[in-house]
C-alpha positions as CSV (number, residue, x, y, z in Angstrom):
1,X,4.3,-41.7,9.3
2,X,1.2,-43.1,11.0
3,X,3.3,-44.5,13.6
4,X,5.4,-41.2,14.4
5,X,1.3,-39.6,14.9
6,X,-0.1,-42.2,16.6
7,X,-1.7,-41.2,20.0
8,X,-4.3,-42.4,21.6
9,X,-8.2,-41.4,21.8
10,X,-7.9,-39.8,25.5
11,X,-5.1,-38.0,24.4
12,X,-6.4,-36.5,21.5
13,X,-10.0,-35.8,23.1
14,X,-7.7,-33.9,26.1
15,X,-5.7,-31.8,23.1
16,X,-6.2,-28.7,21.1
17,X,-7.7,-29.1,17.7
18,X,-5.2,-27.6,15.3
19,X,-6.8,-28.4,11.8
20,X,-9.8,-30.0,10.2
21,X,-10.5,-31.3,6.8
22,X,-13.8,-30.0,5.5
23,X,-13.4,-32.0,2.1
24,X,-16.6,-30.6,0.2
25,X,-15.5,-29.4,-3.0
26,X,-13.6,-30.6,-6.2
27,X,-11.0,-29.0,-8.1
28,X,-8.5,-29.3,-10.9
29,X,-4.8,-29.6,-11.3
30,X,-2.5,-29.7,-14.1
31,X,-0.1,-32.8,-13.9
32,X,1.6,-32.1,-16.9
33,X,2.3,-28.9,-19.1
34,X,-0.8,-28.3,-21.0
35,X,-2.6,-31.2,-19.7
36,X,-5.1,-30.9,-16.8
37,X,-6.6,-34.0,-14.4
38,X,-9.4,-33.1,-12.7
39,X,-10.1,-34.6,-9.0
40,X,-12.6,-35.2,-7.2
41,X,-13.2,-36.8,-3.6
42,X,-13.9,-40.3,-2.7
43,X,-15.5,-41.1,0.2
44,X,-12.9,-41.8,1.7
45,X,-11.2,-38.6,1.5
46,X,-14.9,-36.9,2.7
47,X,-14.8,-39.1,5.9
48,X,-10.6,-38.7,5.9
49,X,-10.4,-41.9,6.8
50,X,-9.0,-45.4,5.2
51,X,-12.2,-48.1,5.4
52,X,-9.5,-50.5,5.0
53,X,-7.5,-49.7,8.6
54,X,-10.7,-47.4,10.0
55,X,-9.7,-47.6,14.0
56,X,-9.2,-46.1,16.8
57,X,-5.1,-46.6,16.7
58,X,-5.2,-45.0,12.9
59,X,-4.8,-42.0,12.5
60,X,-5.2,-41.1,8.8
61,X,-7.6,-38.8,9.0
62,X,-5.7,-36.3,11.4
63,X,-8.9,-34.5,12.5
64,X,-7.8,-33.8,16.1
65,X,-3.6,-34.0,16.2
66,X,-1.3,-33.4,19.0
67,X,0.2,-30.0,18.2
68,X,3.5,-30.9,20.4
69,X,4.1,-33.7,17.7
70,X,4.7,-30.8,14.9
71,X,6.3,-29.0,17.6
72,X,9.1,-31.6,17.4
73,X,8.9,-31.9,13.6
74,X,9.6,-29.3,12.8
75,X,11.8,-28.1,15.6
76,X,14.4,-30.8,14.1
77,X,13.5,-30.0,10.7
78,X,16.6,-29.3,8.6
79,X,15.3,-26.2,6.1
80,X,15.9,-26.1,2.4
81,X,18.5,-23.3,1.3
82,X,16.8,-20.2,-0.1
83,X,18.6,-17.9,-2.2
84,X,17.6,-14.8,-1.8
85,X,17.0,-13.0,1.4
86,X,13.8,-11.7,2.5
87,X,15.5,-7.8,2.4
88,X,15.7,-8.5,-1.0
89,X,12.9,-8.7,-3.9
90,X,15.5,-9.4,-6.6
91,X,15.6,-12.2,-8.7
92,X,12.1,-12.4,-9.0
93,X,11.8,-15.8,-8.5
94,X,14.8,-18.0,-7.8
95,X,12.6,-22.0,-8.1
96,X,13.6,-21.4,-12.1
97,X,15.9,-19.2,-14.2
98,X,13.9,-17.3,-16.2
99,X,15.8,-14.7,-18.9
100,X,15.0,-12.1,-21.6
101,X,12.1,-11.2,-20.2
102,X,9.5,-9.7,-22.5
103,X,6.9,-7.7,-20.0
104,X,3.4,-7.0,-21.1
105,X,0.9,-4.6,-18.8
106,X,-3.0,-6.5,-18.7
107,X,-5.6,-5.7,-16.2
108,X,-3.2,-3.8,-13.9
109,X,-1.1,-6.7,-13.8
110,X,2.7,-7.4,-15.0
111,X,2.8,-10.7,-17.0
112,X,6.5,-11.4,-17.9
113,X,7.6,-14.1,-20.4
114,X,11.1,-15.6,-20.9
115,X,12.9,-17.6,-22.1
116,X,13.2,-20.8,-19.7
117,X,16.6,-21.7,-19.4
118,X,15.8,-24.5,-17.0
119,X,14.9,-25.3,-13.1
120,X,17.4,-23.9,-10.7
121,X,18.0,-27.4,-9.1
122,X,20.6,-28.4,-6.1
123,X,22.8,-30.1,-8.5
124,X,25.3,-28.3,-10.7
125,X,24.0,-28.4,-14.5
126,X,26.5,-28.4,-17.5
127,X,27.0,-25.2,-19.1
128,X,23.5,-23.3,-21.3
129,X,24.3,-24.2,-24.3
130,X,20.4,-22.5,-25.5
131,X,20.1,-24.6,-28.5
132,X,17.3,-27.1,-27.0
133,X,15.3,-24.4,-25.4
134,X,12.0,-24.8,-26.7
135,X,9.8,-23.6,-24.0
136,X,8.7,-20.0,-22.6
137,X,8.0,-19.2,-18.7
138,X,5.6,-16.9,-17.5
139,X,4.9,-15.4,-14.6
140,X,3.0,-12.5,-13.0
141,X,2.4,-9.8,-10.6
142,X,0.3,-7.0,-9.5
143,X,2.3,-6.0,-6.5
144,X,5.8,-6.5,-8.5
145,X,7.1,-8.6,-5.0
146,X,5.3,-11.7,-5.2
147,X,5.4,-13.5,-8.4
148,X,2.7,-16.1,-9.8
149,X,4.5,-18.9,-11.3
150,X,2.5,-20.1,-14.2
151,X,4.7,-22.6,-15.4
152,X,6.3,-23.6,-18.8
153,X,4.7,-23.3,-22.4
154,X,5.6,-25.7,-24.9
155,X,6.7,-23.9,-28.1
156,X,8.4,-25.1,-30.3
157,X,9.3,-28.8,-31.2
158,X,7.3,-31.8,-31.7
159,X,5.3,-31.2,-28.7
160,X,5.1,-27.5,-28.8
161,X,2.3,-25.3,-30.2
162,X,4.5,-24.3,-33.4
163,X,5.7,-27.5,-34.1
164,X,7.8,-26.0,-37.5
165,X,10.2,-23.9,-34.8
166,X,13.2,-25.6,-33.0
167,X,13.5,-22.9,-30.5
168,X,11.8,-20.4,-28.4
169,X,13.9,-17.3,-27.4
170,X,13.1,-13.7,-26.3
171,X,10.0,-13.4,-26.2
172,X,7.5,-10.1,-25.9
173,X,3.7,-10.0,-26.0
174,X,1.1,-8.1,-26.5
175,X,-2.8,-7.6,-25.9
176,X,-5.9,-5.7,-28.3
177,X,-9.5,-6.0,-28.8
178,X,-10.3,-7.9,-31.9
179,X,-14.0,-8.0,-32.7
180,X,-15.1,-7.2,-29.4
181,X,-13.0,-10.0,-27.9
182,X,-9.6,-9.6,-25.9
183,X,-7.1,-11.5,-28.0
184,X,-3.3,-11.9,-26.5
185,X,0.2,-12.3,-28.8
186,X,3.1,-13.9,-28.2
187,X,6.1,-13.3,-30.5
188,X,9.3,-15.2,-30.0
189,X,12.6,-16.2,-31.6
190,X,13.7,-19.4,-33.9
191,X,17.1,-19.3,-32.6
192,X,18.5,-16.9,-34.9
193,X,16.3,-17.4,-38.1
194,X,12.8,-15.8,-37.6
195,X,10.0,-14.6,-35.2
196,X,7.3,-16.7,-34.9
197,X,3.7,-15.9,-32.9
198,X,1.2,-17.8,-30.8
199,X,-2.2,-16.8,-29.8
200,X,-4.9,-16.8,-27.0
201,X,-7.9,-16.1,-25.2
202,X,-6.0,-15.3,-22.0
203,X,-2.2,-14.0,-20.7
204,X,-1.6,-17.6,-19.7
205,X,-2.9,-19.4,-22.1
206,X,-3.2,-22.0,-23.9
207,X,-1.5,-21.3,-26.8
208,X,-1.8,-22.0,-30.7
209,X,0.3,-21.5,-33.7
210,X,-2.3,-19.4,-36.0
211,X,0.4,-19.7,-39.1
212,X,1.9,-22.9,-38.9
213,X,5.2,-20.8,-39.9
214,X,6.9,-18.1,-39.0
215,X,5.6,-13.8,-39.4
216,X,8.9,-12.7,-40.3
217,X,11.4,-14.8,-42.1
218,X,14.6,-15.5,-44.2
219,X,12.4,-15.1,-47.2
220,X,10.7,-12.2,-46.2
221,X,11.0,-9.3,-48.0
222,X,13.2,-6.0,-46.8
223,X,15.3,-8.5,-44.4
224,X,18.7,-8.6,-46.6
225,X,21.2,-8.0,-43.9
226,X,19.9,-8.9,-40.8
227,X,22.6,-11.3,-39.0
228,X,20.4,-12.7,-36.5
229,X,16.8,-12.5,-37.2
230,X,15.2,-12.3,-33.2
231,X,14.6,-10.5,-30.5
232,X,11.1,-9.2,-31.2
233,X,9.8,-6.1,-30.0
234,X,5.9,-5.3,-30.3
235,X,3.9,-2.1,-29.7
236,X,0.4,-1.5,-29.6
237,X,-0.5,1.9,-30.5
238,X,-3.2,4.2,-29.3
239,X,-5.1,3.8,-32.2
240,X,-5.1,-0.4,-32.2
241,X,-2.3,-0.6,-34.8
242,X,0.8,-3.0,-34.1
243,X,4.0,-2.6,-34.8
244,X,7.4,-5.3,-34.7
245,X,11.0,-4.2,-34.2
246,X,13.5,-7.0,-34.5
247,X,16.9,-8.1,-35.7
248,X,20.5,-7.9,-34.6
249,X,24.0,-8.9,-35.2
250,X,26.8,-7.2,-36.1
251,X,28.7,-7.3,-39.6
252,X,32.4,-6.9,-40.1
253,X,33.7,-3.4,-40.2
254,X,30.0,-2.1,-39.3
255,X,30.0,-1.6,-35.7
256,X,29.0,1.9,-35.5
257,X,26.1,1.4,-37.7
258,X,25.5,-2.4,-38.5
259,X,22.2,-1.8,-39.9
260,X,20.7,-5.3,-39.0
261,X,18.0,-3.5,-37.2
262,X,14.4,-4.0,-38.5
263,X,10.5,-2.7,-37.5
264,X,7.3,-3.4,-39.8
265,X,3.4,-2.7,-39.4
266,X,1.1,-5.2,-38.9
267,X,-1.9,-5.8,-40.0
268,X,-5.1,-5.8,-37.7
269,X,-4.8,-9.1,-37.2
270,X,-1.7,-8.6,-35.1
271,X,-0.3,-12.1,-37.3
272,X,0.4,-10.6,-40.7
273,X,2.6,-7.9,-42.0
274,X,0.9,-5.0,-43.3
275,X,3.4,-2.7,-44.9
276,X,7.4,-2.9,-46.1
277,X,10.2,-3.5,-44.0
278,X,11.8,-0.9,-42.8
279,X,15.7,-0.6,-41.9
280,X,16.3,1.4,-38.6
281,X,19.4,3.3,-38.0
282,X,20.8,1.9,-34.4
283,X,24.4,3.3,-33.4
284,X,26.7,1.0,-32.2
285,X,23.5,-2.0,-32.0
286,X,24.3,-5.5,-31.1
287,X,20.6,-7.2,-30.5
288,X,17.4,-6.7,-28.1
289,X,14.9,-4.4,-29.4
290,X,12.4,-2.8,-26.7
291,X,9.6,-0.5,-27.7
292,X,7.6,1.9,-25.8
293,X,4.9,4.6,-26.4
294,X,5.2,7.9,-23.2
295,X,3.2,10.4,-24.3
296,X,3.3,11.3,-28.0
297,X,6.9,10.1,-28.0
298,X,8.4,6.7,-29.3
299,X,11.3,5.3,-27.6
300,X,13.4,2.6,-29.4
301,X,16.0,0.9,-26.7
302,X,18.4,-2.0,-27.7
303,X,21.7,-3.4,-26.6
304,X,25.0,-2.0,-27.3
305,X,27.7,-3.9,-29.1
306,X,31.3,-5.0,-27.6
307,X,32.9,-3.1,-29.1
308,X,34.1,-0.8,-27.1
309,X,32.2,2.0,-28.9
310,X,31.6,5.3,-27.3
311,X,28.2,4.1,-25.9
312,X,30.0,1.0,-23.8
313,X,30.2,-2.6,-23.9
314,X,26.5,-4.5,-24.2
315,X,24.8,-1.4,-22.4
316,X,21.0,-0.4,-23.2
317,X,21.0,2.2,-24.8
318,X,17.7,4.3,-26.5
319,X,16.6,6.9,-29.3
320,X,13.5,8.8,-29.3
321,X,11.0,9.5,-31.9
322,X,7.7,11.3,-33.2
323,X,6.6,8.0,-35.5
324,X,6.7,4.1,-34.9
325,X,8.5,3.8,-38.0
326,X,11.5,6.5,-36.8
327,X,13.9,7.9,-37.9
328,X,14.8,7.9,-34.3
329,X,17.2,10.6,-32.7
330,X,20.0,9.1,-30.6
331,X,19.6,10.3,-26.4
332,X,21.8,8.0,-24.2
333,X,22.2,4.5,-22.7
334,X,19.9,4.4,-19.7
335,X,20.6,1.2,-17.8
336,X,24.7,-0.4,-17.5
337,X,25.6,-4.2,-18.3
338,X,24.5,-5.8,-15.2
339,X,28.0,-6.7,-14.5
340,X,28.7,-3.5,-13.2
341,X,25.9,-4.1,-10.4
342,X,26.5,-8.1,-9.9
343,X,30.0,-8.9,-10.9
344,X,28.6,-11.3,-13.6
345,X,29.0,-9.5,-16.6
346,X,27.0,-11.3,-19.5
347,X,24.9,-10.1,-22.4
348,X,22.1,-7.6,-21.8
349,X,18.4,-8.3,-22.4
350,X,15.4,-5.9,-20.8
351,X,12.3,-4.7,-21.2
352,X,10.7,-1.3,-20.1
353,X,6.7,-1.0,-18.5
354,X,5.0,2.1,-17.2
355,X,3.1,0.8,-14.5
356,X,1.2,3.2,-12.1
357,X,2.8,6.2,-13.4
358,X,6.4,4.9,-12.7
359,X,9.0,3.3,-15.3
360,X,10.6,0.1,-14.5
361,X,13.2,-2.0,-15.8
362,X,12.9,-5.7,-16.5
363,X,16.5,-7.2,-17.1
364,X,18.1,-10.1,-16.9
365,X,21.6,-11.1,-14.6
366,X,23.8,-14.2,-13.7
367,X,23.4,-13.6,-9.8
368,X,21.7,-16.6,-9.3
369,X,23.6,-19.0,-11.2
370,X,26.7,-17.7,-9.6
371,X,25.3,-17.9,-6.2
372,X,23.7,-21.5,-6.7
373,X,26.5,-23.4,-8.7
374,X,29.4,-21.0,-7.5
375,X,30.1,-19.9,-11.8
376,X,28.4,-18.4,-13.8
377,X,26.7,-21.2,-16.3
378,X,24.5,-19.3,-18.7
379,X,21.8,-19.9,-16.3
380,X,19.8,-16.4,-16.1
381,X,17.1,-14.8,-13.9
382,X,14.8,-12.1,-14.2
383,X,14.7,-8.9,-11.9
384,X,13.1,-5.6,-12.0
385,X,14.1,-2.1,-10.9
386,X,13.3,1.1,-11.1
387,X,13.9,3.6,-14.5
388,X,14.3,7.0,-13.5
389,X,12.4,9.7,-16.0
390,X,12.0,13.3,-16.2
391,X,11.1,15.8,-18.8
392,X,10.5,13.4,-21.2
393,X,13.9,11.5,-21.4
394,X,15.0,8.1,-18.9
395,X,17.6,8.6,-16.5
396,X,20.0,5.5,-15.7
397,X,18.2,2.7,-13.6
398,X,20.6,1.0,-10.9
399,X,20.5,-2.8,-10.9
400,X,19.5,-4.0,-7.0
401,X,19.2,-7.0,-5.3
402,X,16.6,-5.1,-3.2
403,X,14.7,-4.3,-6.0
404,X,11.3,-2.4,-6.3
405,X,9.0,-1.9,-3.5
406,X,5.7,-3.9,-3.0
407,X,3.0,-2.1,-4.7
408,X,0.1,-3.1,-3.2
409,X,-0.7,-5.8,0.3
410,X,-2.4,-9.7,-0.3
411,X,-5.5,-9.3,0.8
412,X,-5.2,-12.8,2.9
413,X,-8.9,-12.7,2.8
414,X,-9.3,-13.3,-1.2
415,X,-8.0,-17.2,-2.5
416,X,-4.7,-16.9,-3.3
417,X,-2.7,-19.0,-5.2
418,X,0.2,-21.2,-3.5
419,X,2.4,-20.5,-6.9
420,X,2.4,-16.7,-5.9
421,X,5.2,-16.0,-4.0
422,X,8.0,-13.9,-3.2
423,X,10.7,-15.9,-1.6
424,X,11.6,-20.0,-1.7
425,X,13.6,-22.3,-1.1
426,X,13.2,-26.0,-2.5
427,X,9.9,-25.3,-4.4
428,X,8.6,-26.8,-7.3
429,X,5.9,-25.7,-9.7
430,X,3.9,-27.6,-11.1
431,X,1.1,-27.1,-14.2
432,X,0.8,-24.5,-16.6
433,X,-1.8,-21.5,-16.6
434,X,-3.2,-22.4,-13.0
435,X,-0.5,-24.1,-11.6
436,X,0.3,-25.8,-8.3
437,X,3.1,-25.6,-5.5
438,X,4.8,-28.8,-4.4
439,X,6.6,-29.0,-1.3
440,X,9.2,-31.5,0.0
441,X,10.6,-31.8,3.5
442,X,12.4,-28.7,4.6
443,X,11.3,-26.5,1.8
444,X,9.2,-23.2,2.3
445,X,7.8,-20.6,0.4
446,X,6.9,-16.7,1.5
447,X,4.3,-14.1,0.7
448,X,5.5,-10.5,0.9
449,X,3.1,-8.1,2.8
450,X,-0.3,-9.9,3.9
451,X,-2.6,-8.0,4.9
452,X,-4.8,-9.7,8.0
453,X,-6.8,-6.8,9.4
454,X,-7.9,-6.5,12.4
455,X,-7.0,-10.2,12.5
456,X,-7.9,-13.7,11.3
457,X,-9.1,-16.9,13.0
458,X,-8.8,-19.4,10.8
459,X,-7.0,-20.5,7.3
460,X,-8.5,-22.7,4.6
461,X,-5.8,-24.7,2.3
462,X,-6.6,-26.6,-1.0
463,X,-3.9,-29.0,-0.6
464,X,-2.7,-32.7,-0.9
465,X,-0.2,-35.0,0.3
466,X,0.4,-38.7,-0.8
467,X,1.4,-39.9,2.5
468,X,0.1,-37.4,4.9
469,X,2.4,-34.4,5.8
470,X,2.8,-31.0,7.8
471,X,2.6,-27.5,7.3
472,X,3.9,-24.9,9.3
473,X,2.5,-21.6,8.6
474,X,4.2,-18.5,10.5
475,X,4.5,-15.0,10.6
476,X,7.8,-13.0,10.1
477,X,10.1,-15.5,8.7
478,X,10.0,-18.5,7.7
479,X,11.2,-20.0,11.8
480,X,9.2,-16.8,12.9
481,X,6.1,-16.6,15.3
482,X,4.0,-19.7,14.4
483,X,0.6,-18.6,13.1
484,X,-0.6,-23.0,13.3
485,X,0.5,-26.2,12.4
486,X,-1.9,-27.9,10.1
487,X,-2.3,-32.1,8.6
488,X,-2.2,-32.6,5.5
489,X,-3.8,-36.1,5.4
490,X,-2.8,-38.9,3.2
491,X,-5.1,-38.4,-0.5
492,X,-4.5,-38.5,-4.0
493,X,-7.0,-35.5,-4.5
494,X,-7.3,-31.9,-3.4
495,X,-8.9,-31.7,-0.1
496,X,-9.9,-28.2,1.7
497,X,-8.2,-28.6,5.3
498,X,-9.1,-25.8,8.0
499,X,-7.1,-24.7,10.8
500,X,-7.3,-22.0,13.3
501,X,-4.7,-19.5,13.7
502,X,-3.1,-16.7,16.2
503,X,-1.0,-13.9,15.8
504,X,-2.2,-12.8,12.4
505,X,-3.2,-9.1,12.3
506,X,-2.0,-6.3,10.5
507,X,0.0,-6.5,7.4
508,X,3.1,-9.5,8.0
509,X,5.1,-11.1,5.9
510,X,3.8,-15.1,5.4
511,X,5.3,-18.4,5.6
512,X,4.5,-22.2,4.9
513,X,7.1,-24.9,5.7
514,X,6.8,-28.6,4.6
515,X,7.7,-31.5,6.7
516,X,7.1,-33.8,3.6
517,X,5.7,-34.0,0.0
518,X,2.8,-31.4,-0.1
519,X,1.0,-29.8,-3.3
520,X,-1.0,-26.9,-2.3
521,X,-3.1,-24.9,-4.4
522,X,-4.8,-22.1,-2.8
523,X,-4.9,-20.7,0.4
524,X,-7.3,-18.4,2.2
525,X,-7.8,-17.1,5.5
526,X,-11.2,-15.9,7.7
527,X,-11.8,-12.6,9.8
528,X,-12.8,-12.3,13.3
């Protein structure tokens, strides 16, 4: 690498400057999930230079480079595949497959959690076979286009946070004030066999096991009948009391009314059952429950059976209500198998939000998988659209690969996290809670909708590179208008690298492009 930069001193003295390093503060990483290494700067990395080769002919340090060198780069730069096109705002993210996603509303932000079916990698996998899924994904949103990646948490297993569990499906979550302190829940599923619950002082954790077993469970009381005891639901009521829904399954000769449908209260604690079990009456159910609170009305949803019942094959389907509890009235299904919008018919899993007065959908689909590996392999990914709703009752929501639009612009002048994006191709993430974005020759990612102003001059990363590297950061598309190249120069910490930019006013979609291995952490730009 040093050799493909090297140029000499009346060269570089003659050229543009296209980046500085300005390597004054520390920060923190996560190398692992749920462990953190904190960094800080030699030296070495201050000065951006190696004392052991500090000369005129090395160029480590990058300060002043010859902008016609990335030029070349990157003009000969074969670009990662992305799957999704920048029309489009569905799958959420495509850098991991991400599926029955449970969808809590914090802060006016969308946190989703799922379960992690694995890293959507170049290489065909095997087939999902779900039984050694032990970790949840999360990400978030407040725009509903670009999507925080916060990583993986370890769940059950050994390693995990409820060490007692051997799997972590479906999950949902939930937030309420306990003793004047913001407290968050996160239910999931055992595989079939009970619903378990973590806890924590924030959306992304970390997370603990306040049991050290399972909330609801084969022994627990009013649960005779339930074939598959998962897919939790939880609802938060005006008044601070909680509620589960769970349960599923379908047994012989019962497929009109399998009654394996459950809901309890819980206590205040949100982590103990406060109350008896009660049985819910769900036509033609197979698995899935969703609750939701609009207005003074309760609306149960859940997935319809195969049966080829009058309701259709593995359709959502809801029932409205007066009480958390029910009885619930049957209404309609309000959202097809996503087969009939993807051609990769599979089993249905969704949530529903009210977010800024508008009803979405969050659902899962095998348009990825199929895309990627050229089958569909179990491998599933989340999207979102939009649930129609008037006078009380949902409409039918269409599933889109063009999805929702953006809510809300970046403000490019606030940090924002590298992890947040809206289109990649090649990425990796990296930590979990605050995590990091790692590059590799010819990978990219994109943020939807920046908004520059009147217009910036200058963009701040907090990035590193093991052996020194190149971004390209443009405007458009990922080989639009070039907004600046900038060095990344050889360190094992985070470093803050400046560089000036052109072209960036308004509100444009954003791009950075990797010549090599890159992590970046944040990025930030500065007004005229």
């Amino acid at each position: 690498m040093k050799k493909l930069y090297r140029i000499t001193g009346l060269l570089l003295a003659s050229l543009l400057s296209a980046c500085s390093f300005a390597g004054q503060n520390t920060s923190a990483i996560d190398t692992a999930v749920g462990e953190g290494t904190s960094t800080e700067k030699s030296e070495n990395d201050v000065t951006g230079k190696d004392t052991k080769n500090n000369n005129e002919e090395d160029n480590s340090d990058m300060t002043n480079v010859d902008n016609s060198k990335a030029q070349d780069i990157f003009e000969n730069l074969e670009l990662s595949t992305g799957y999704k096109d920048i029309s489009d705002h569905n799958p959420c993210m495509t850098q991991r497959f991400s599926a029955d996603p449970g969808v809590m509303v914090y802060d006016d932000r969308v946190y989703v959690y799922g379960t992690n079916d694995g890293l959507a990698m170049d290489n065909k996998p095997s087939k999902n076979e779900y039984g050694n899924i032990r970790t949840l994904n999360v990400m978030s949103s407040a725009d509903l286009v670009n999507w925080e990646d916060h990583g993986a948490i370890m769940v059950a297993g050994g390693s995990g946070a409820a060490s007692w569990a051997g799997n972590s499906w479906a999950p949902c979550a939930c937030h309420k004030e306990i003793d004047g302190k913001e407290k968050f829940f996160l239910y999931f599923a055992n595989s079939g066999n009970g619903i378990g619950v973590l806890t924590s002082d924030s959306p992304t954790g970390p997370w603990e096991d306040p049991l050290g077993k399972a909330i609801v469970g084969r022994d627990t009381p009013g649960i005779e009948g339930v074939i598959w005891l998962f897919d939790p639901a939880v609802l938060v009521d005006d008044d601070g009391t909680g509620y589960l829904y769970f349960g599923g399954g379908v047994p012989e000769g019962k497929e009109a009314a399998p009654e394996s449908f459950r809901a309890v209260k819980l206590a205040d604690d949100m982590i103990h059952l406060d109350g008896e079990v009660v049985t819910l009456d769900v036509p033609w159910g197979f698995e899935d429950s969703g609750i939701n609170k609009i207005g003074d009305t309760y609306y149960y949803s859940y997935c319809t059976n195969w049966s080829g019942g009058p309701y259709g094959n593995a359709r959502i389907a809801y029932m409205t209500s007066k009480s958390a509890l029910g009885p619930f009235t049957y209404q309609d299904t309000l959202f097809d198998n996503p087969g009939e919008f993807f051609g990769t018919t599979g089993n249905n899993h969704h949530t529903i939000i009210t977010f800024h007065d508008q009803q979405y959908i969050f659902y899962h689909a095998e348009y990825l998988n199929q895309k990627m590996y050229g089958e569909m392999l179990g491998y599933r990914t989340t999207h979102v659209d939009k649930l129609p709703m008037e006078d009380g009752l949902f409409g039918n929501a269409k599933g889109s690969l063009e999805g929702v639009e953006q809510l809300f612009n970046v403000d490019a002048y606030t940090v924002n996290r590298a992890s947040s994006v809206a289109w990649e191709a090649g990425a990796v993430i990296e930590g979990s809670g605050e995590t990091v974005l790692k590059l590799s020759e010819g990978d990219w990612t994109g943020v939807s909708g920046a908004d520059f102003g009147d217009g910036a001059v200058k963009i701040r990363l907090t990035a590193k590179s093991s052996e020194g590297g190149w971004v390209r950061i443009t405007t458009g598309s990922v080989d639009g208008d070039v907004a600046c190249y900038i060095y990344i120069p050889a360190s094992d910490n985070m470093q803050e690298i400046e560089a000036q930019v052109q072209g960036c006013e308004g509100v444009k979609n954003l791009f950075f492009t990797s010549s090599g291995d890159v992590s970046i952490e944040t990025w930030i730009f500065e007004q005229y």
